[in-house]
C-alpha positions in Angstrom: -16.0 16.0 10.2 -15.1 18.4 7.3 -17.4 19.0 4.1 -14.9 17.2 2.4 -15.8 14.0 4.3 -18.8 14.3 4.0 -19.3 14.5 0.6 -16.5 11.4 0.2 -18.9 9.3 3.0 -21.9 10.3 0.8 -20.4 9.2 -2.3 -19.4 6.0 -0.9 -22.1 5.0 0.5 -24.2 5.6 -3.0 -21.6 3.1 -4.5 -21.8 0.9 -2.1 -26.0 0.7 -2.2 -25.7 1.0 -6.0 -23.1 -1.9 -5.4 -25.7 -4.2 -3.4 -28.2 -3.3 -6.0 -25.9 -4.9 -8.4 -25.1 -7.9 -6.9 -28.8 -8.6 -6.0 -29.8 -8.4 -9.7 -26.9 -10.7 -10.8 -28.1 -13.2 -7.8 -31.6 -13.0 -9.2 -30.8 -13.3 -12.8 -28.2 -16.7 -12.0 -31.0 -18.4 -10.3 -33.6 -17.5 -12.7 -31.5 -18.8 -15.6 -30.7 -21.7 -13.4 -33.7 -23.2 -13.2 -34.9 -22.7 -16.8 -32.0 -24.1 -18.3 -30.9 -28.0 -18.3 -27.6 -29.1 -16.7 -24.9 -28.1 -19.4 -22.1 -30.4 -19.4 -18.7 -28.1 -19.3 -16.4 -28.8 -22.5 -12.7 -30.6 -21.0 -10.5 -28.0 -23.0 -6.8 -28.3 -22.8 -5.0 -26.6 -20.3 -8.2 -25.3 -18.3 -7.2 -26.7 -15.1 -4.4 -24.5 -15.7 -5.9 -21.0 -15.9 -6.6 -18.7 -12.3 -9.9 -19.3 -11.3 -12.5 -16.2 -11.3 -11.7 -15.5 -7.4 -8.1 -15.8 -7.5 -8.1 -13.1 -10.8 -9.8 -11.0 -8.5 -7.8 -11.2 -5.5 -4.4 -10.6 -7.9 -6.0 -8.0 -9.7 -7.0 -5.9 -6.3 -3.6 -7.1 -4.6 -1.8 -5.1 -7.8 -4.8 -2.2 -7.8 -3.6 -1.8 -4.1 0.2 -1.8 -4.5 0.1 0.5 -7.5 -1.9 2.8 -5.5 0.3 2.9 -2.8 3.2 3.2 -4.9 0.7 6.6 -6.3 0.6 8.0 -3.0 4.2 7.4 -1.8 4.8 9.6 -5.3 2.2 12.4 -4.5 3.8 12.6 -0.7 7.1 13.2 -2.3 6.3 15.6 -5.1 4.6 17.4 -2.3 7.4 17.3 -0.2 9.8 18.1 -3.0 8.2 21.6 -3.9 7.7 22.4 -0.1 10.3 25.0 -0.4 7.9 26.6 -2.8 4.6 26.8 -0.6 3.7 29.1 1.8 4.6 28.8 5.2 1.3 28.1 8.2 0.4 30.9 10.0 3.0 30.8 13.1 5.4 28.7 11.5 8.6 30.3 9.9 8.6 29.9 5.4 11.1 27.4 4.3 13.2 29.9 3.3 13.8 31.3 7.0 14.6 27.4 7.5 17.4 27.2 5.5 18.9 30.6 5.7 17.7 32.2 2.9 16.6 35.4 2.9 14.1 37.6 0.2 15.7 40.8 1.1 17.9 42.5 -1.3 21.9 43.7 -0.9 23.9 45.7 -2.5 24.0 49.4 -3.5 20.4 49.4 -5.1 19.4 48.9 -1.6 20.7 51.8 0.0 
């Protein structure tokens, strides 16, 4: 495992215990206000039965997040691949310009 993953396993696991910390409060708070407040009837407003429910807003919301971020990644991938030309070749590998045909070295009289 590189340092690099192990500082992104790190950080995820601090959001994800932060994450449970959250939720717990929330839990805690709901039933606490629960049982100090009486039964609240819910107004009938027009066209409520119509709106997403919380769950669904969520699900559509993370179903975009997810398709927008591979859409992201499908961009970074081809920008990189796009200016490959320009970066350097791995050791033992021949440069993209040895690839294609091109060569650095100069012709011509000033050459001679």
């Amino acid at each position: 495992m590189t340092t690099t993953q192990e500082i992104q396993g790190e950080v995820l696991d601090a959001v994800r215990k932060g994450q449970e910390a959250v939720v717990d409060a929330i839990k805690q708070w709901a039933e606490t206000v629960q049982a100090i407040t009486p039964s609240i009837p819910v107004p009938n407003l027009p066209y409520a039965d119509k709106l997403p429910k919380p769950d669904q807003l969520v699900a559509s919301a993370y179903d975009f997040a997810e398709q927008l971020l591979a859409s992201q990644r499908k961009f970074a991938e081809n920008v990189l691949d796009a200016a490959k030309p320009l970066l350097p070749a791995a050791p033992g590998q021949p440069s993209a310009a040895s690839k294609t045909g091109t060569t650095s070295t100069k012709s011509g009289p000033a050459s001679k």
